[in-house]
C-alpha positions in Angstrom: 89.4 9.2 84.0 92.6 10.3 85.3 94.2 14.2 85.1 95.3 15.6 81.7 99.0 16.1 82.1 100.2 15.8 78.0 99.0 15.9 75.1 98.9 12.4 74.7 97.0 12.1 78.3 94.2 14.3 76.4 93.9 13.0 72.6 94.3 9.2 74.4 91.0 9.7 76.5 89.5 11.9 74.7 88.7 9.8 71.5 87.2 7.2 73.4 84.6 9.6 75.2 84.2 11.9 71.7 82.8 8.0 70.0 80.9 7.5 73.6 78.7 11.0 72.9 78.3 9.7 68.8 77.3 6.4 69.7 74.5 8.0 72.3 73.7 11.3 69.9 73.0 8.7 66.9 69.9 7.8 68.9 68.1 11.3 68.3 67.6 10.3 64.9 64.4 8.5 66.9 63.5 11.6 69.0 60.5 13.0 68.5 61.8 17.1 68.8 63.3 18.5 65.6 65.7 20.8 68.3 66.9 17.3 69.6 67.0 15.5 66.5 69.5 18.5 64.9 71.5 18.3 68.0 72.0 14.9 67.6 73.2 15.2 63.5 75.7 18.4 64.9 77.4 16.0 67.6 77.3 13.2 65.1 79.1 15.3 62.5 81.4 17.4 64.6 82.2 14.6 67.2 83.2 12.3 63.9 85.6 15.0 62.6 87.3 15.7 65.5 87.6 11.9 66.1 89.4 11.3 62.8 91.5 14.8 63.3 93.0 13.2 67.0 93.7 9.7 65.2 95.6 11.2 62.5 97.6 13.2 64.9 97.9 10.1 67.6 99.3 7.8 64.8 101.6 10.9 63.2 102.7 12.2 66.5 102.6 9.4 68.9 103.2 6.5 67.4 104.9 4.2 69.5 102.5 5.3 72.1 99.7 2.7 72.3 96.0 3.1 70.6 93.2 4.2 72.7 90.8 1.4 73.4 87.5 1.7 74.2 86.8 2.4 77.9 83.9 2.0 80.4 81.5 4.4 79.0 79.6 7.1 80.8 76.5 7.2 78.6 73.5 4.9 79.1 72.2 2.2 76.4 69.6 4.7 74.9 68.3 2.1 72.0 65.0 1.5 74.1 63.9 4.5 75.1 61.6 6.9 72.9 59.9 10.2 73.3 60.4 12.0 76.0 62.5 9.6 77.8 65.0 9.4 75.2 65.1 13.3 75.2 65.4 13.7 79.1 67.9 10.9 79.7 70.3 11.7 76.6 70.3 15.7 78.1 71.0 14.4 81.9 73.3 12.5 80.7 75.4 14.0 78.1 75.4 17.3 79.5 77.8 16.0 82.6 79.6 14.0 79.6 80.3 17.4 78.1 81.6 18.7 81.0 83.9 16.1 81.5 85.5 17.1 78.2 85.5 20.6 78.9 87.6 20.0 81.6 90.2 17.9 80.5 90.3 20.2 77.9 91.2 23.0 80.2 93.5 20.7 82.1 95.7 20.2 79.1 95.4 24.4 78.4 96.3 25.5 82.4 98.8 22.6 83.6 99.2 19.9 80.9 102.3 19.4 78.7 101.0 20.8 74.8 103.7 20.1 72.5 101.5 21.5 69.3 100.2 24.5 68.7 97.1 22.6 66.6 96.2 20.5 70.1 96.1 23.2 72.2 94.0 25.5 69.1 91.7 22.0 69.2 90.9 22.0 72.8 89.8 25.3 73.1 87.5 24.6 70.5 86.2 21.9 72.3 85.9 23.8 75.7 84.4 26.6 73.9 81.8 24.4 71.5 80.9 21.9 74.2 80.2 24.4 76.6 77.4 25.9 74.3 76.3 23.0 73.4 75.6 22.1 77.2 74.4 25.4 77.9 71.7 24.7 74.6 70.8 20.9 76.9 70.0 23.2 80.1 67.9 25.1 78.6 65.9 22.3 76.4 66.3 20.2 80.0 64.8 23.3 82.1 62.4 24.2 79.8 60.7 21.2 78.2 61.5 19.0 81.7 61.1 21.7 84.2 64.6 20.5 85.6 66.4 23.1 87.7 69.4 20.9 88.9 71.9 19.3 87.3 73.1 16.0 88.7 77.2 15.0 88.1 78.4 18.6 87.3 82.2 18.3 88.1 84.0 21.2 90.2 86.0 22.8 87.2 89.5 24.3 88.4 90.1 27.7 85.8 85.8 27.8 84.5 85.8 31.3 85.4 87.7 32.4 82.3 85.1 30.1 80.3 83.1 32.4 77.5 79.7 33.5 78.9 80.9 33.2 82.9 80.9 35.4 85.7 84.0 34.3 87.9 82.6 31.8 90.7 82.6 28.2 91.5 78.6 28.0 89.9 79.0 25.6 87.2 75.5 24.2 87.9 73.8 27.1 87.2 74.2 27.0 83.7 71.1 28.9 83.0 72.1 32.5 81.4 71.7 35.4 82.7 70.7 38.8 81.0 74.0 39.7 80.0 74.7 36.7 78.4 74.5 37.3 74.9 77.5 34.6 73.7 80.7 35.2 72.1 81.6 38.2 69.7 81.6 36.4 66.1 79.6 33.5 67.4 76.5 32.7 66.6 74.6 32.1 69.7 72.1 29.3 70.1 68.9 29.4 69.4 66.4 29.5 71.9 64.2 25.7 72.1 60.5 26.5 71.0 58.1 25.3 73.5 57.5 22.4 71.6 60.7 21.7 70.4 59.5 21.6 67.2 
């Protein structure tokens, strides 16, 4: 992946990696955890929407510009897994996948080049959904998994104005604290049973 510098930088790449988390989160249809299983249909759903949104604005606003292809992609083949090695290998590895959209999203907000007000209104949603989303995956990863650290978290240049953050460079603890209750008129996540059922 290379910087975010336009608009066109971040709806190019950012399809691509948006059908990369669908094609992975499809697989928790299988899992055994309802919590994992839900996450699973809201990626699906969400990803899928906001797939179709960037196409329609690529082809309307960037036309000449060519298509995104598919790329190499950063998620693991998860078809043969099952149980709780599906669950612990889709959260290892789509939490870093998240981040990696959260931060070309901010890329595009701090230095890129946003020529619509609907783009830069879309990646802050992105930023702001994905990053609760991954905050949801530490928790199921810390508490079902026992796991305390979090492999391939990229340094993040501007996370300290990201909801739910104290200002520092400690994007892999993602664990909240007691102050963190979420965002006014957000709903927080839920917190995972101890099954996960």
């Amino acid at each position: 992946m290379h910087p975010v510098t336009s608009e066109y930088d971040y709806l190019s790449q950012m399809v691509p990696h948006h059908e990369d988390a669908i094609t992975a989160a499809r697989q928790l249809q299988r899992s055994e955890r309802s919590d994992m299983r839900r996450l699973g249909q809201s990626i699906v759903t969400t990803q899928t929407a906001e797939v179709g949104k960037m196409r329609g604005w690529l082809d309307q606003w960037y036309r000449r510009s060519p298509t995104p292809g598919p790329r190499q992609t950063t998620m693991p083949d998860l078809s043969g897994l099952s149980g709780d090695q599906l669950d612990k290998t889709f959260l290892q590895h789509m939490i870093p996948h998240h981040m990696m959209a959260i931060m070309m999203s901010q890329q595009l907000l701090m230095h890129g080049e946003v020529q619509h007000s609907e783009a830069a209104d879309f990646a802050r949603t992105v930023r702001d959904d994905q990053w609760a989303e991954a905050r949801t995956m530490r928790q199921y990863l810390v508490q079902w998994f026992g796991e305390q650290s979090m492999p391939c978290m990229p340094h993040m240049p501007g996370m300290p104005d990201m909801p739910g953050m104290t200002p520092g460079p400690h994007m892999t603890d993602m664990t909240p604290g007691p102050h963190d209750t979420g965002r006014p008129g957000r709903p927080t996540p839920t917190e995972p049973s101890p099954t996960g059922t």
